[in-house]
C-alpha positions in Angstrom: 101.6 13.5 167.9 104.1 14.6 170.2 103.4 16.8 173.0 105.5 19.6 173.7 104.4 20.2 177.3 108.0 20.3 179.5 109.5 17.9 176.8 112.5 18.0 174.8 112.9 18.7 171.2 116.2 17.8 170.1 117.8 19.9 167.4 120.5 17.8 164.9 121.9 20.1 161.8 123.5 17.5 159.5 125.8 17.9 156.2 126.8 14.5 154.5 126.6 12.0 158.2 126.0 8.9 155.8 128.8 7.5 158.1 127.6 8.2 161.4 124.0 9.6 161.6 122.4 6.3 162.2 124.2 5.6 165.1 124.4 9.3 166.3 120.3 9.0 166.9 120.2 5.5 168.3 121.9 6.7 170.8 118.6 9.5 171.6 116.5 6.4 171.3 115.9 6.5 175.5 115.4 10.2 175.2 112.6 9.8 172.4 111.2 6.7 174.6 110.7 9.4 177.1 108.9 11.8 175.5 111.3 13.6 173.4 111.4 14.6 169.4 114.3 14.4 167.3 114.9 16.7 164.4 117.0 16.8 161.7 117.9 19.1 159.9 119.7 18.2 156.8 122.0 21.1 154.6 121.9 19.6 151.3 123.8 16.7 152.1 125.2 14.6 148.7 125.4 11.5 150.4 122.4 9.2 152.2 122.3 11.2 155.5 118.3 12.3 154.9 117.2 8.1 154.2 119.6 6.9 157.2 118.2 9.5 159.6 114.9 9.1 159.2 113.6 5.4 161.2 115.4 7.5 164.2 113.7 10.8 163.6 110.6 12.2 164.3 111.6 14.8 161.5 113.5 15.2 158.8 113.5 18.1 156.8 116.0 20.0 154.3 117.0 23.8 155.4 119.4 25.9 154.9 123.1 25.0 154.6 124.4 27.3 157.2 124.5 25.8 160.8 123.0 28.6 162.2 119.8 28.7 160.1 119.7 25.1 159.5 118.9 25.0 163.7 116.5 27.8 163.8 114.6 25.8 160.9 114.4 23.0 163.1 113.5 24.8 166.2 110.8 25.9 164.4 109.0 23.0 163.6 109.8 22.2 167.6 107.2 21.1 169.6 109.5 21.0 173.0 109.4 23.3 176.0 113.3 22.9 176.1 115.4 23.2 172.6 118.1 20.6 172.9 120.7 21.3 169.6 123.0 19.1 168.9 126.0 18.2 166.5 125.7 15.2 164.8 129.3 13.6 165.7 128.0 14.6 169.7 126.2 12.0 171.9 124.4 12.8 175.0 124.1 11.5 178.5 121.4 8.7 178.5 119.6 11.2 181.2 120.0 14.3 179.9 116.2 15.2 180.1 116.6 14.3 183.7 119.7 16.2 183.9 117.7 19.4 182.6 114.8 19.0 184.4 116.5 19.5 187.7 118.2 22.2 186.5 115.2 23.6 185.7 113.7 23.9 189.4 116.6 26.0 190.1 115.9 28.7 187.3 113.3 31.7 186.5 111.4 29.0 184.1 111.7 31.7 181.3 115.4 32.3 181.0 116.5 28.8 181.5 119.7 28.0 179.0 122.7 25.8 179.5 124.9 23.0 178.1 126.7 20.1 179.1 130.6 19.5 180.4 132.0 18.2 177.2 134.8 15.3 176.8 136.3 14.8 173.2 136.7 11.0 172.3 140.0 10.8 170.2 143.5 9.0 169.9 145.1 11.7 171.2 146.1 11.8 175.5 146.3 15.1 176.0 142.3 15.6 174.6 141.1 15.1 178.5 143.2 18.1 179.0 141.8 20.2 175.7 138.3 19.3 177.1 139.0 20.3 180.6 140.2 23.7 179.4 136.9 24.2 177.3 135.0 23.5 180.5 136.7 26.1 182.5 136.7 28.5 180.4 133.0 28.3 179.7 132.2 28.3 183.5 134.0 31.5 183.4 132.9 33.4 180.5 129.4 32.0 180.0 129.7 31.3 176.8 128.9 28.2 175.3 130.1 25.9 172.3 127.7 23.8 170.0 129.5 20.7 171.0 128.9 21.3 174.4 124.8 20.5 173.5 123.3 24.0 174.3 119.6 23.8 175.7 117.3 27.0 176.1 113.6 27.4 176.7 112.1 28.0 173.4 110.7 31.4 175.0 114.0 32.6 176.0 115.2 31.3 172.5 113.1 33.0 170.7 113.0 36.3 172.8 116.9 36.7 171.4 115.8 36.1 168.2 117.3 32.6 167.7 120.6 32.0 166.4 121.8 34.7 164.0 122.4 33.4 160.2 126.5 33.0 160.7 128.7 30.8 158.7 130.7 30.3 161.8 130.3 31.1 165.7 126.7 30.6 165.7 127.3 29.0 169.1 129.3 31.9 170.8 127.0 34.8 169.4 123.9 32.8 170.6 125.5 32.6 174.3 126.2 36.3 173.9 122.6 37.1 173.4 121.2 34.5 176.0 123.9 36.3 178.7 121.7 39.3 178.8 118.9 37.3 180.6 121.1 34.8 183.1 124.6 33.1 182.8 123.8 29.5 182.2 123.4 25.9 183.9 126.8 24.1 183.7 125.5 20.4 183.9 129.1 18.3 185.0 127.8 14.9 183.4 129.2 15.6 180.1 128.4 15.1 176.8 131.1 13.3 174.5 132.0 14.5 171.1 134.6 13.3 168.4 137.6 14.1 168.3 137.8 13.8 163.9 139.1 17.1 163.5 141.9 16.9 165.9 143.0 13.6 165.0 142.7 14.6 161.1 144.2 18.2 161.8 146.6 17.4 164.6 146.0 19.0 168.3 148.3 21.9 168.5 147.4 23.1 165.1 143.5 22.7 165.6 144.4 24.6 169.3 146.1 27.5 167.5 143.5 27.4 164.7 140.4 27.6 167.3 141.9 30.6 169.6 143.1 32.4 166.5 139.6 32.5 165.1 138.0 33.1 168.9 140.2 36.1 169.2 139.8 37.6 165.4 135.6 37.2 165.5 135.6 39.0 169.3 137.5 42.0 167.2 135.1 42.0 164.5 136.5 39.6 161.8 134.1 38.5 159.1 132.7 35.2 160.1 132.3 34.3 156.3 135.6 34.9 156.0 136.7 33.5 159.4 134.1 30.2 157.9 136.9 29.9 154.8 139.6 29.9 157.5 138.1 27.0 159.4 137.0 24.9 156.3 133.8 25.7 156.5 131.9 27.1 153.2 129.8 29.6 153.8 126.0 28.9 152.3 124.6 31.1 149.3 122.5 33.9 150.8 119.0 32.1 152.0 117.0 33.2 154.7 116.8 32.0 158.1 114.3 29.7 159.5 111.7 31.4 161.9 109.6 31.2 164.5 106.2 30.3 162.3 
């Protein structure tokens, strides 16, 4: 039985990973050898993704398709101190427990949330530069993305209510809420995620694409319709996971 005392549990929504879920939770093999659970959280995948995650998991369970609700499903079978959630195509510093257990010492231990730098592994050169831009401008807004691997204290996490059911920006409307109790920990070692949509979608069009949406959600667009824009298909109407 795990034992959530200070520990991690790390949060991984999935929707048809057959090709790289496997390896995506080897790499949180040190992680787990240190204390930490690994759950995933599959969205009705059509391909293998539930059988090749599970020799790597501690759980695997099937929730709700949207992003959003799929991670508040798994956070709710968490045993952690710390929620860890993480994309499936992102892989994490070999330390990162260490990395937020010092940042812990320096934080009210309710209110602690925070993510990683991010880098974006891809053929393209000018990526560094993409990534380097995403870190700034999350050190100066305080808001966070999902592939940056945002952590919270599950009290903090669920005093905002969790993530709120949204086909799309899940990620900046948790940060919103989480900004009321302290700007978060920037941890510089970063996190690496792939760079398949930009290489599949070109840079400059993904760029435009990105701040478009940014820009038409902070004036109140329709994230389902804002999800059709990015590619994304919004789930049927289910209801959220919750804190049990």
């Amino acid at each position: 039985m795990f034992s959530g005392s200070g520990q991690l549990s790390i949060i991984v929504p999935a929707l048809d990973e057959a090709p790289i879920i496997a390896a995506a939770l080897q790499a949180l093999a040190p992680l787990r050898a240190r204390g930490a659970e690994v759950i995933v959280v599959d969205g009705g995948s059509t391909d293998a993704t539930p059988a090749l995650a599970r020799p790597f998991a501690d759980h695997v369970i099937a929730g709700p398709r949207g992003r959003g609700a799929a991670m508040n499903a798994g956070a709710a079978l968490g045993g952690g101190d710390i929620f860890l959630f993480l994309h499936a195509d992102t892989i994490l510093p070999q330390d990162a427990d260490r990395l937020i257990a010092s940042a812990r010492s320096c934080r009210a231990p309710d209110s602690l949330w925070g993510r990683f730098d991010l880098r974006i592994a891809g053929r393209h050169p000018l990526l560094a530069l993409v990534a380097r831009m995403i870190n700034w401008r999350s050190r100066l807004t305080g808001v966070a993305t999902g592939d940056q691997a945002i952590f919270v204290r599950s009290k903090a996490f669920w005093a905002v209510g969790g993530f709120p059911d949204l086909p799309l920006m899940e990620d900046i409307a948790l940060s919103r809420r989480l900004k009321r109790l302290c700007r978060p920990v920037c941890i510089a070692t970063p996190a690496v995620t792939s760079g398949r949509r930009w290489d599949c979608h070109g840079l400059l069009r993904t760029i435009v694409l990105m701040w478009r949406l940014r820009l038409a959600y902070y004036l109140g667009a329709a994230p389902a319709r804002l999800a059709l824009a990015y590619g994304r298909v919004p789930a049927s109407p289910t209801q959220s996971g919750s804190r049990p």
